[in-house]
PDB file of N, CA, C and O in Angstrom, chain B, residues numbered from 101:
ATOM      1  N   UNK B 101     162.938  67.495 160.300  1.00  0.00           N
ATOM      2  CA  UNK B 101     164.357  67.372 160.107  1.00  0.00           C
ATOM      3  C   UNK B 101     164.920  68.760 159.805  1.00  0.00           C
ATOM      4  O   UNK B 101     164.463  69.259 158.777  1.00  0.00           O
ATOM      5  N   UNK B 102     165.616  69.332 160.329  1.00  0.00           N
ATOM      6  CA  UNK B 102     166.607  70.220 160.297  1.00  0.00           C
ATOM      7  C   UNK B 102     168.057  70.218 159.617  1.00  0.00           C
ATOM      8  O   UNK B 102     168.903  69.379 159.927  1.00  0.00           O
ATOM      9  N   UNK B 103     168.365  71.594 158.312  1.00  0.00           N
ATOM     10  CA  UNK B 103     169.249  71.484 158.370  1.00  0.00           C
ATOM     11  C   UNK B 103     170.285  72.602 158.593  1.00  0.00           C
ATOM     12  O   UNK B 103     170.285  73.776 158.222  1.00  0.00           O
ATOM     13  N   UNK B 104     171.239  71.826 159.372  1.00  0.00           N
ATOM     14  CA  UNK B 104     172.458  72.615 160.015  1.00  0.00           C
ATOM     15  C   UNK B 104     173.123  73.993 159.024  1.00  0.00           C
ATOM     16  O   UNK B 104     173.222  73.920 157.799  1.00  0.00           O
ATOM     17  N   UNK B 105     173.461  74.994 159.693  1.00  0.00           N
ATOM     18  CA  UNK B 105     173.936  76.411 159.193  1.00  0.00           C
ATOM     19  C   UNK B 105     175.115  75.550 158.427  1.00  0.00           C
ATOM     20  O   UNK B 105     174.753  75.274 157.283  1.00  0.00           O
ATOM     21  N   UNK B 106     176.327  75.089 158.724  1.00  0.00           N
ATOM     22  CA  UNK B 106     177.281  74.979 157.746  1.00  0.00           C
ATOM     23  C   UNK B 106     176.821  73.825 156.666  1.00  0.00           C
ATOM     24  O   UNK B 106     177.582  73.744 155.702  1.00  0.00           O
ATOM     25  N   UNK B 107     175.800  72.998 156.664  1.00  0.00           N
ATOM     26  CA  UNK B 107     175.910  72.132 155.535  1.00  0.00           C
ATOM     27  C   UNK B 107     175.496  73.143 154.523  1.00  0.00           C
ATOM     28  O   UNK B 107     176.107  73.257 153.461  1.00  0.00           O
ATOM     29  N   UNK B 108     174.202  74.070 154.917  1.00  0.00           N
ATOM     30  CA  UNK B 108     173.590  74.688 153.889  1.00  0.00           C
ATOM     31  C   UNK B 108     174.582  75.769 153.143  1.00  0.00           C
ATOM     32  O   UNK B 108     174.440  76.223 152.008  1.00  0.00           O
ATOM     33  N   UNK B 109     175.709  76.079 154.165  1.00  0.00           N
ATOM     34  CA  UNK B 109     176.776  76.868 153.597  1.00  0.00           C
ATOM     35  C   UNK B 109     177.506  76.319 152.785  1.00  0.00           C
ATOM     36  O   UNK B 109     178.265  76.930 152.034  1.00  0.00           O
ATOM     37  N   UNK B 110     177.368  75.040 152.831  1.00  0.00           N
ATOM     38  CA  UNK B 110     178.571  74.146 151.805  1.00  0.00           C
ATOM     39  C   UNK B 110     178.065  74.240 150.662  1.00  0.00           C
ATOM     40  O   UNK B 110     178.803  74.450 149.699  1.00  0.00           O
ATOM     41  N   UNK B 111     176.317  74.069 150.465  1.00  0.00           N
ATOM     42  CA  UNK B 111     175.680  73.760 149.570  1.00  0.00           C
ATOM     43  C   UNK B 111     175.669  74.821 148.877  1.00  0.00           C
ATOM     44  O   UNK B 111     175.929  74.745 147.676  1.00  0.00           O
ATOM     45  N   UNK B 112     175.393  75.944 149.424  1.00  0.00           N
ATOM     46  CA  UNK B 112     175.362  77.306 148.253  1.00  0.00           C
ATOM     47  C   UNK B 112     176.466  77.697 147.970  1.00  0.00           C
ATOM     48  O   UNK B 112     176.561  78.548 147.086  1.00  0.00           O
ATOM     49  N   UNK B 113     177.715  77.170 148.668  1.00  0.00           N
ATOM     50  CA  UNK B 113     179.126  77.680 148.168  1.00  0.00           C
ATOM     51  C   UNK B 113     179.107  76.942 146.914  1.00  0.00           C
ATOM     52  O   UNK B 113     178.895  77.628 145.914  1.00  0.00           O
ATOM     53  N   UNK B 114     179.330  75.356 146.707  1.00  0.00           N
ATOM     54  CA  UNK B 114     179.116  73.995 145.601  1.00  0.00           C
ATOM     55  C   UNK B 114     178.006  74.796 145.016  1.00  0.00           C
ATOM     56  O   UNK B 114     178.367  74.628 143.851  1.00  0.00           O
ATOM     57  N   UNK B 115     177.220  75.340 144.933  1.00  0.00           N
ATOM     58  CA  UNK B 115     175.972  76.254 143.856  1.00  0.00           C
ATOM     59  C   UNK B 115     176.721  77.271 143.287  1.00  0.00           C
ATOM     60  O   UNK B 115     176.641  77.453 142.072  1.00  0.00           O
ATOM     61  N   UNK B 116     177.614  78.134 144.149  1.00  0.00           N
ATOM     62  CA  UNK B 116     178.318  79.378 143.085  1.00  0.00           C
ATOM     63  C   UNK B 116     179.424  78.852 142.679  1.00  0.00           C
ATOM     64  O   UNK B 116     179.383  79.078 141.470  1.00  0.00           O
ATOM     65  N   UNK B 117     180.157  78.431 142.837  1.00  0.00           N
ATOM     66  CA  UNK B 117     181.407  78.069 142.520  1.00  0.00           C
ATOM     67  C   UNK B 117     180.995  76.670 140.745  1.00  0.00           C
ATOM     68  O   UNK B 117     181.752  76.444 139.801  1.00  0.00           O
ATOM     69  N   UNK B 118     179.766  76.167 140.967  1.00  0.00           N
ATOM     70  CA  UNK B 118     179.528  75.400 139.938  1.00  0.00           C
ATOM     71  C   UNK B 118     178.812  76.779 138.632  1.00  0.00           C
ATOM     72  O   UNK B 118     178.765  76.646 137.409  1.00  0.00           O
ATOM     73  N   UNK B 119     178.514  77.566 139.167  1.00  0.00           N
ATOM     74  CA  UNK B 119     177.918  78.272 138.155  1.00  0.00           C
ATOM     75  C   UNK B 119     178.794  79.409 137.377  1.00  0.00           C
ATOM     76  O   UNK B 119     178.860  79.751 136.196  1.00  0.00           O
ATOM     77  N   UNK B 120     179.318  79.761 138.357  1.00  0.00           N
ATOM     78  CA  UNK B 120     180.863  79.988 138.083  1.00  0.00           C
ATOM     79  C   UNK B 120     181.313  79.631 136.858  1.00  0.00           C
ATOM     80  O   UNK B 120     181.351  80.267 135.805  1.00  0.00           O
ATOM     81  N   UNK B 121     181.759  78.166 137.225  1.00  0.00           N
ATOM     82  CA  UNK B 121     182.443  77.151 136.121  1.00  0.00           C
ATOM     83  C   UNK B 121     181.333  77.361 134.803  1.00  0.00           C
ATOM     84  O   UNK B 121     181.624  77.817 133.698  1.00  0.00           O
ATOM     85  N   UNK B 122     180.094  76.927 135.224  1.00  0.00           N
ATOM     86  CA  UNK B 122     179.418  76.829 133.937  1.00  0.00           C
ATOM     87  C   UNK B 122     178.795  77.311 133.374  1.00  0.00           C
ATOM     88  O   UNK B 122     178.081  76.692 132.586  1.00  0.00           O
ATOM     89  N   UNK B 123     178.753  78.426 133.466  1.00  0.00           N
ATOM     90  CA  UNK B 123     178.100  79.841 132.940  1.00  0.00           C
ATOM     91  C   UNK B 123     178.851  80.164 131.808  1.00  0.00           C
ATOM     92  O   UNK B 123     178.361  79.990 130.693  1.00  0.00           O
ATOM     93  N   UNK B 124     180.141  80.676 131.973  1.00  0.00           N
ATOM     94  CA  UNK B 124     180.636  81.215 130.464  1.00  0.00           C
ATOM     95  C   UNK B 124     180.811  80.008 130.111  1.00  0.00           C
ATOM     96  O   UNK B 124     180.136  79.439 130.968  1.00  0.00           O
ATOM     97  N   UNK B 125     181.162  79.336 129.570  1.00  0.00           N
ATOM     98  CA  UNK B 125     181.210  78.113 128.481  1.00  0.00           C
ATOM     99  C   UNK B 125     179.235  78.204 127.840  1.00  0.00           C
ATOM    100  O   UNK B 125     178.803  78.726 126.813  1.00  0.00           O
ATOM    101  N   UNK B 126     178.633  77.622 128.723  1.00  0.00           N
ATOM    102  CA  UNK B 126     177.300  77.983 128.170  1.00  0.00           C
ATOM    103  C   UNK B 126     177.302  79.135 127.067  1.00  0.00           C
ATOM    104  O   UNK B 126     177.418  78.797 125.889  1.00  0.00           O
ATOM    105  N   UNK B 127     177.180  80.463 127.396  1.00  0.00           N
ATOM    106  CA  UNK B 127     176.751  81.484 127.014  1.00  0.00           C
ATOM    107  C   UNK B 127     177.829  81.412 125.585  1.00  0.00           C
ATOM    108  O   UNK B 127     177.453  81.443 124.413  1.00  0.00           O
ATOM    109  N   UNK B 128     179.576  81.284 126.194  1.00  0.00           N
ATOM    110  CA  UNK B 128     180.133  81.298 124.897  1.00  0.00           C
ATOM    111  C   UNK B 128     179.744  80.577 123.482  1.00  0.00           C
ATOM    112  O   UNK B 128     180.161  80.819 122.349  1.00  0.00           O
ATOM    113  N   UNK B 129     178.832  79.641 123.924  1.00  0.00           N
ATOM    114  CA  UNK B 129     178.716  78.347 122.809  1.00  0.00           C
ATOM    115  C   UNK B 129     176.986  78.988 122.295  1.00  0.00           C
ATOM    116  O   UNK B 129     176.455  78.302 121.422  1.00  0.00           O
ATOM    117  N   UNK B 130     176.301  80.019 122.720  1.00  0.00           N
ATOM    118  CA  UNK B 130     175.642  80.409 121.887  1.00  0.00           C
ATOM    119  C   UNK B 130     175.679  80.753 120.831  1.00  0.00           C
ATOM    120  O   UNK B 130     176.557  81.510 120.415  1.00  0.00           O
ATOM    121  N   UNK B 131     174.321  80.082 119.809  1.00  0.00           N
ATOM    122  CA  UNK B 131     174.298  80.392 118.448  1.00  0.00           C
ATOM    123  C   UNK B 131     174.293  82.122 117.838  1.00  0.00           C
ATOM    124  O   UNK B 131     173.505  82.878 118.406  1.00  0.00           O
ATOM    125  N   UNK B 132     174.754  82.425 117.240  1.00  0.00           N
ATOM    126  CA  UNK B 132     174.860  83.977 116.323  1.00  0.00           C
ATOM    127  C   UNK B 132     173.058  84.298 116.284  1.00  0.00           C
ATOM    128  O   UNK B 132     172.240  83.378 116.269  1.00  0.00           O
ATOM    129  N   UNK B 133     172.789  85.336 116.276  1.00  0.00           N
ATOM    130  CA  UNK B 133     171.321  85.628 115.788  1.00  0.00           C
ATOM    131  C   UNK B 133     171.267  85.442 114.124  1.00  0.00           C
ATOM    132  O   UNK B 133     172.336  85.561 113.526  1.00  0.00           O
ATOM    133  N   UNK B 134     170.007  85.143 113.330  1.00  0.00           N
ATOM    134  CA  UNK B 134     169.706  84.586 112.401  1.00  0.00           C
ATOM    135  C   UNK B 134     169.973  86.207 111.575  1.00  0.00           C
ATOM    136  O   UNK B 134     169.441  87.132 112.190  1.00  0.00           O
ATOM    137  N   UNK B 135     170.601  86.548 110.493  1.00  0.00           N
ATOM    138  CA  UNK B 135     170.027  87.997 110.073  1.00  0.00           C
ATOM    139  C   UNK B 135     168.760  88.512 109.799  1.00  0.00           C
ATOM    140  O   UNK B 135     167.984  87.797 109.165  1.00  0.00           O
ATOM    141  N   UNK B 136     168.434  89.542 110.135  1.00  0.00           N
ATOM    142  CA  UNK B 136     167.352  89.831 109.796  1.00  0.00           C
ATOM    143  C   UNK B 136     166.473  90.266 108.270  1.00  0.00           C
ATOM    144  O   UNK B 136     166.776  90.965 107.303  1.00  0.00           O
ATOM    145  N   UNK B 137     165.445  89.583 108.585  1.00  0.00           N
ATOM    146  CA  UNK B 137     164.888  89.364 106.746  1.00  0.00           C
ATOM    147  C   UNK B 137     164.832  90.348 106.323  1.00  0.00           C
ATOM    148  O   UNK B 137     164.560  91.209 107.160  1.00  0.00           O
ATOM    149  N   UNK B 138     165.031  90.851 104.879  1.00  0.00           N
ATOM    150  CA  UNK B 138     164.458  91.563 104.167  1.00  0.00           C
ATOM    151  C   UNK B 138     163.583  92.513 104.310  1.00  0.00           C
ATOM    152  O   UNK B 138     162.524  92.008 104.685  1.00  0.00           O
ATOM    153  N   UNK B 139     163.479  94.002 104.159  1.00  0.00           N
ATOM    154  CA  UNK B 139     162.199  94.426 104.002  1.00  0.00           C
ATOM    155  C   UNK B 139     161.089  94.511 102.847  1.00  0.00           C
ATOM    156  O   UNK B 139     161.367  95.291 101.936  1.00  0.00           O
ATOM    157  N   UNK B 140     159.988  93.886 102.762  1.00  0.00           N
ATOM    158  CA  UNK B 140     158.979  93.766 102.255  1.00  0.00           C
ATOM    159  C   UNK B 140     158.453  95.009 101.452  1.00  0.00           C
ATOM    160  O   UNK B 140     157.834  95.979 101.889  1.00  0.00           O
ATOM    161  N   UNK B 141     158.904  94.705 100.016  1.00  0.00           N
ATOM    162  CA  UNK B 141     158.486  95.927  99.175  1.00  0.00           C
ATOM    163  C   UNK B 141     157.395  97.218  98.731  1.00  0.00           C
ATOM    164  O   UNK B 141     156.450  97.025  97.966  1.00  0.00           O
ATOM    165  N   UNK B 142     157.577  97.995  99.094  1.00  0.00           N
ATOM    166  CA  UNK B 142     156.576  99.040  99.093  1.00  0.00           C
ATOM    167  C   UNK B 142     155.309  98.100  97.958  1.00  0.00           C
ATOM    168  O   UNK B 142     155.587  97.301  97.063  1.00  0.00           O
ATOM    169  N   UNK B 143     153.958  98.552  98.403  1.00  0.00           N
ATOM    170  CA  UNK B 143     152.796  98.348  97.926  1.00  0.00           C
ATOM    171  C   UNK B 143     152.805  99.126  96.476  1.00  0.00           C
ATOM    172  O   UNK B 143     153.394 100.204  96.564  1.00  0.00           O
ATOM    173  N   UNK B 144     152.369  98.882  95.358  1.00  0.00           N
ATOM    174  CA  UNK B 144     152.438  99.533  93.998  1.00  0.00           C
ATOM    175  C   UNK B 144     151.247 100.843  94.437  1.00  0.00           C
ATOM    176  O   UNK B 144     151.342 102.033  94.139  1.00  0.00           O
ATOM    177  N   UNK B 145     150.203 100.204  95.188  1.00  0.00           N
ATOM    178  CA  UNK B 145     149.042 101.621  95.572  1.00  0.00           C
ATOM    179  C   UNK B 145     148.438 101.333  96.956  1.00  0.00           C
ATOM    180  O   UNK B 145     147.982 100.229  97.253  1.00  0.00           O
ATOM    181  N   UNK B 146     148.464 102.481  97.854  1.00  0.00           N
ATOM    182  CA  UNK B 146     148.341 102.274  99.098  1.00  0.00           C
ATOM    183  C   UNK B 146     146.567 101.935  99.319  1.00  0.00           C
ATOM    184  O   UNK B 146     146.017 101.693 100.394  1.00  0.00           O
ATOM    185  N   UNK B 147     145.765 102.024  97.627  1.00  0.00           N
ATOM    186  CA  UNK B 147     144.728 102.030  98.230  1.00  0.00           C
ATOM    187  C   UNK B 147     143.515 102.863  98.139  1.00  0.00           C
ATOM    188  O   UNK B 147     142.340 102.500  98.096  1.00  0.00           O
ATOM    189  N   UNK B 148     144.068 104.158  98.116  1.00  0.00           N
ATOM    190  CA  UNK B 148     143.286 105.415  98.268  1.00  0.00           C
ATOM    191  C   UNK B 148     142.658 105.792  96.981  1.00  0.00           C
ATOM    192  O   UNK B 148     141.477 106.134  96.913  1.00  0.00           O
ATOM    193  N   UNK B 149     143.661 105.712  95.693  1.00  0.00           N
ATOM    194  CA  UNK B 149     142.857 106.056  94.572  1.00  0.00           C
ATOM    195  C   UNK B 149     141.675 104.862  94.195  1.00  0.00           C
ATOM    196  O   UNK B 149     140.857 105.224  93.350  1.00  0.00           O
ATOM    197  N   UNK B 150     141.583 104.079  94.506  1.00  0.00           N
ATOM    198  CA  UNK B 150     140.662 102.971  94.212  1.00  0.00           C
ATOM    199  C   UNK B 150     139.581 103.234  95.223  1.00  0.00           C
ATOM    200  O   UNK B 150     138.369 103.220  95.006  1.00  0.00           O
ATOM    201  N   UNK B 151     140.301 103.517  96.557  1.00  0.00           N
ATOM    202  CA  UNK B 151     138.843 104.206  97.254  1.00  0.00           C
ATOM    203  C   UNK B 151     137.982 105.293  96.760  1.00  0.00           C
ATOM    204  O   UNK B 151     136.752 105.332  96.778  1.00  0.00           O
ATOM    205  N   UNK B 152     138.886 106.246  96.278  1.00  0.00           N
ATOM    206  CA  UNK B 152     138.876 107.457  95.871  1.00  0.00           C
ATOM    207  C   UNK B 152     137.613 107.585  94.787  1.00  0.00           C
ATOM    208  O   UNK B 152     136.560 108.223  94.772  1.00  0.00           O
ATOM    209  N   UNK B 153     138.365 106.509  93.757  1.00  0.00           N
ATOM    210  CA  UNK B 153     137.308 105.357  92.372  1.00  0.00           C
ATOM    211  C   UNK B 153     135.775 105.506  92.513  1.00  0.00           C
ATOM    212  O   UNK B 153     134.992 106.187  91.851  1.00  0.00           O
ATOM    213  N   UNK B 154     135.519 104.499  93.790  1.00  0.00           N
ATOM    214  CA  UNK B 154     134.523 103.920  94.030  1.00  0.00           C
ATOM    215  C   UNK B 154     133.608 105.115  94.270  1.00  0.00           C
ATOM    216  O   UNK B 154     132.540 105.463  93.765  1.00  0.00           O
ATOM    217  N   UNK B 155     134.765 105.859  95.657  1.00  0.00           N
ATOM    218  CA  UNK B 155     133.372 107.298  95.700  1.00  0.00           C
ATOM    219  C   UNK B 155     133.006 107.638  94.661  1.00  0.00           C
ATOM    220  O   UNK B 155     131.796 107.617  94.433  1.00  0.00           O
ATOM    221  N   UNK B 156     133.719 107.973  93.894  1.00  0.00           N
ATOM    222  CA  UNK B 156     133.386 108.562  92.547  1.00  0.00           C
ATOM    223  C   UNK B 156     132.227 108.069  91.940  1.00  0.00           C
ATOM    224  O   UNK B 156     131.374 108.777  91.404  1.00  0.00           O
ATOM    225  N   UNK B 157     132.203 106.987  92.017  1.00  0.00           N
ATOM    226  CA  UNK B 157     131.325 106.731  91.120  1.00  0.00           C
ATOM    227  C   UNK B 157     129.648 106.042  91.675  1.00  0.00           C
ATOM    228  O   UNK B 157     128.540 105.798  91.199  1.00  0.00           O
ATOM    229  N   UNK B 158     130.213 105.979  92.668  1.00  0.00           N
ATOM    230  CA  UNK B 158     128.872 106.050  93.733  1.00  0.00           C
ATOM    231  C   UNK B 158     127.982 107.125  93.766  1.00  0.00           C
ATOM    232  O   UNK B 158     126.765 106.965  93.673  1.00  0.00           O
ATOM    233  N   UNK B 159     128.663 108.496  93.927  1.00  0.00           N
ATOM    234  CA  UNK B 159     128.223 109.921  93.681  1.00  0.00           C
ATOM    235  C   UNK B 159     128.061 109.863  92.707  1.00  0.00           C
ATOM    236  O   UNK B 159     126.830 109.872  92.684  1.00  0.00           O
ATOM    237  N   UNK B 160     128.517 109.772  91.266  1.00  0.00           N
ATOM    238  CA  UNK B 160     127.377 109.931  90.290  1.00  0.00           C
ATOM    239  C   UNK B 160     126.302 109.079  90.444  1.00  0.00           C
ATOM    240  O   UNK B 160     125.295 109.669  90.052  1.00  0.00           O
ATOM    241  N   UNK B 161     126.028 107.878  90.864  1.00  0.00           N
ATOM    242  CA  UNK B 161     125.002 106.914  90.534  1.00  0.00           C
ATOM    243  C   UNK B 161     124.167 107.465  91.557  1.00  0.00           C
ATOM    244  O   UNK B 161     123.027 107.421  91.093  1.00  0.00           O
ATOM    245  N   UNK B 162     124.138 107.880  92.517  1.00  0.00           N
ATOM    246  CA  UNK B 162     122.930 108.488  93.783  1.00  0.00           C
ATOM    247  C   UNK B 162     122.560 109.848  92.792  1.00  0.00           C
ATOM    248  O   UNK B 162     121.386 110.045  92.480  1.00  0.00           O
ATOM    249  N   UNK B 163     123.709 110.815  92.299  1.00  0.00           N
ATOM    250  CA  UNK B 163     123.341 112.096  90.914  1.00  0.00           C
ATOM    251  C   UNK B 163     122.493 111.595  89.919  1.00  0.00           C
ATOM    252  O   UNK B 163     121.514 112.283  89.631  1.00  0.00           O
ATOM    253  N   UNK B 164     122.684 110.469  89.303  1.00  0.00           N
ATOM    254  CA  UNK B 164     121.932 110.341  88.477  1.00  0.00           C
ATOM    255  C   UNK B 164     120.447 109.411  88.889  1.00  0.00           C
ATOM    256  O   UNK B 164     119.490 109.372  88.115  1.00  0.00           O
ATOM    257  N   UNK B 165     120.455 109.023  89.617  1.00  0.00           N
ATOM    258  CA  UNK B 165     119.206 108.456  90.361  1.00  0.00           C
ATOM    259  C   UNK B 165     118.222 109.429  91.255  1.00  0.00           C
ATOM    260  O   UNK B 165     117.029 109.151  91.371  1.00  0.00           O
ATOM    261  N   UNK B 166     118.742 110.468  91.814  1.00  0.00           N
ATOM    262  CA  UNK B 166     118.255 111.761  92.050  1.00  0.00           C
ATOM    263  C   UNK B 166     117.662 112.561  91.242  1.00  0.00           C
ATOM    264  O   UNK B 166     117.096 113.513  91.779  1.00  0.00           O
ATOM    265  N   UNK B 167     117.622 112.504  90.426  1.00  0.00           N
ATOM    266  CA  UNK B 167     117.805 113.091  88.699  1.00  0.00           C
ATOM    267  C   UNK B 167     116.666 112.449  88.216  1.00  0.00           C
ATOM    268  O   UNK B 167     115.721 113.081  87.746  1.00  0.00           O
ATOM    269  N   UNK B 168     116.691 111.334  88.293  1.00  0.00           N
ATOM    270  CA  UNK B 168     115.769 110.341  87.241  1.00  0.00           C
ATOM    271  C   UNK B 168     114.235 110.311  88.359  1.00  0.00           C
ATOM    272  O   UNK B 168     113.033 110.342  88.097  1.00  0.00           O
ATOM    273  N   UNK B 169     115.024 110.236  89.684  1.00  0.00           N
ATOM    274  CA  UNK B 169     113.304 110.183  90.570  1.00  0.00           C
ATOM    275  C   UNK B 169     112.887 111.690  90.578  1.00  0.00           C
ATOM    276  O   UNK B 169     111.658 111.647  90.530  1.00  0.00           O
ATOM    277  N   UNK B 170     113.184 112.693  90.605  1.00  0.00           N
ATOM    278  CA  UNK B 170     113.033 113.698  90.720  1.00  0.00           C
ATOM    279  C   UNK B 170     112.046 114.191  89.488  1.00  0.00           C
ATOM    280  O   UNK B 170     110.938 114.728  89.501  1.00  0.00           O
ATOM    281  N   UNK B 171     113.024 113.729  88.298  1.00  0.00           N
ATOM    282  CA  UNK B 171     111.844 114.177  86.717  1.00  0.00           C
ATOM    283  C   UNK B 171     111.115 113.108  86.969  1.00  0.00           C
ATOM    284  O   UNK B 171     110.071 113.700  87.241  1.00  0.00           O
ATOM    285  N   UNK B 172     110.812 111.804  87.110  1.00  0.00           N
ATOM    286  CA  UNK B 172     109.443 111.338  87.544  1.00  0.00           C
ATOM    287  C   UNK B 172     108.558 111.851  88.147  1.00  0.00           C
ATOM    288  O   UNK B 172     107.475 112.144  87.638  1.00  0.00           O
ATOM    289  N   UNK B 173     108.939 112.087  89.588  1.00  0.00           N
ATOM    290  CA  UNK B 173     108.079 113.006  90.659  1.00  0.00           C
ATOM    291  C   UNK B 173     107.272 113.813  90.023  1.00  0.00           C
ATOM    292  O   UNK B 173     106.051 113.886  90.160  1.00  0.00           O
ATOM    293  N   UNK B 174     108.285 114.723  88.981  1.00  0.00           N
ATOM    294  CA  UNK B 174     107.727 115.944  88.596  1.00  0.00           C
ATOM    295  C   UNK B 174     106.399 115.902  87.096  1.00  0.00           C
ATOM    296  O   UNK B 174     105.449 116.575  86.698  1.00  0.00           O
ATOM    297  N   UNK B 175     107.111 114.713  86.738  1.00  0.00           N
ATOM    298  CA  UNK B 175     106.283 114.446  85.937  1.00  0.00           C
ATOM    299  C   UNK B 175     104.636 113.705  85.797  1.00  0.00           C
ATOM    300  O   UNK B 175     103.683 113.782  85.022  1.00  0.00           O
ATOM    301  N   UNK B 176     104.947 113.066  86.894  1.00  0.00           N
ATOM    302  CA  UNK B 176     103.423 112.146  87.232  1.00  0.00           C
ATOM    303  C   UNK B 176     102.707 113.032  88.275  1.00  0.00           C
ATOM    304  O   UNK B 176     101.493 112.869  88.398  1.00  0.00           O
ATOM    305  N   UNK B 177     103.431 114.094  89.155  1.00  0.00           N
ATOM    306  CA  UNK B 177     102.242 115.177  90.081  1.00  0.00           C
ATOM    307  C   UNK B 177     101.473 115.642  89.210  1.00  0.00           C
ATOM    308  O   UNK B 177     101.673 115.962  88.039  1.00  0.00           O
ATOM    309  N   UNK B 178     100.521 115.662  89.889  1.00  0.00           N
ATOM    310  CA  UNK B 178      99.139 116.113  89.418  1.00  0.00           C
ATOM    311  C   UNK B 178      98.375 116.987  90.361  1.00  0.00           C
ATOM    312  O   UNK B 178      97.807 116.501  91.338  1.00  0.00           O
ATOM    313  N   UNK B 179      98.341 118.546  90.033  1.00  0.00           N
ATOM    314  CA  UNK B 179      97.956 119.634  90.952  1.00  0.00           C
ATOM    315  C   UNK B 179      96.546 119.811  90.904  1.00  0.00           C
ATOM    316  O   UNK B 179      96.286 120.770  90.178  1.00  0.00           O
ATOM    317  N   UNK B 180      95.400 119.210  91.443  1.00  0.00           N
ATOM    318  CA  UNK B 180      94.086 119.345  91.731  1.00  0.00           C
ATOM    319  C   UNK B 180      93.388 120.612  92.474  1.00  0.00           C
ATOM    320  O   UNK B 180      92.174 120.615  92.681  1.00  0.00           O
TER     321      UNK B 180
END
């Protein structure tokens, strides 16, 4: 089935002429955007000194465990 050059012309004319009509009314009757939230309050500590902490105190505990195997070592060799 075939269809004829002017029906299909009728049809896309009745397509713009309806969108036409109903396009701005649509768009006008859109809702406002919601405002945008709040920004989310700076962190009290980003972090770093608590990293900072831990090294700390990691390095002494490998210092003082270095320390403690070391005067063992030195103490239980026995030079034959």
């Amino acid at each position: 089935m075939t269809v004829s050059r002017g029906f299909m012309g009728v049809v896309t004319l009745i397509g713009i002429v309806m969108s036409i009509g109903l396009l701005p009314p649509c768009q006008a009757q859109a809702p406002a955007p919601a405002p945008a939230p709040a920004p989310a309050p700076a962190p009290a500590s980003d972090g770093t000194s608590i990293d900072q902490g831990i090294g700390y105190l990691l390095m002494a505990l490998a210092l003082a465990l270095a320390y403690l195997i070391h005067t063992m070592d030195a103490t239980t060799s026995s030079y034959s």
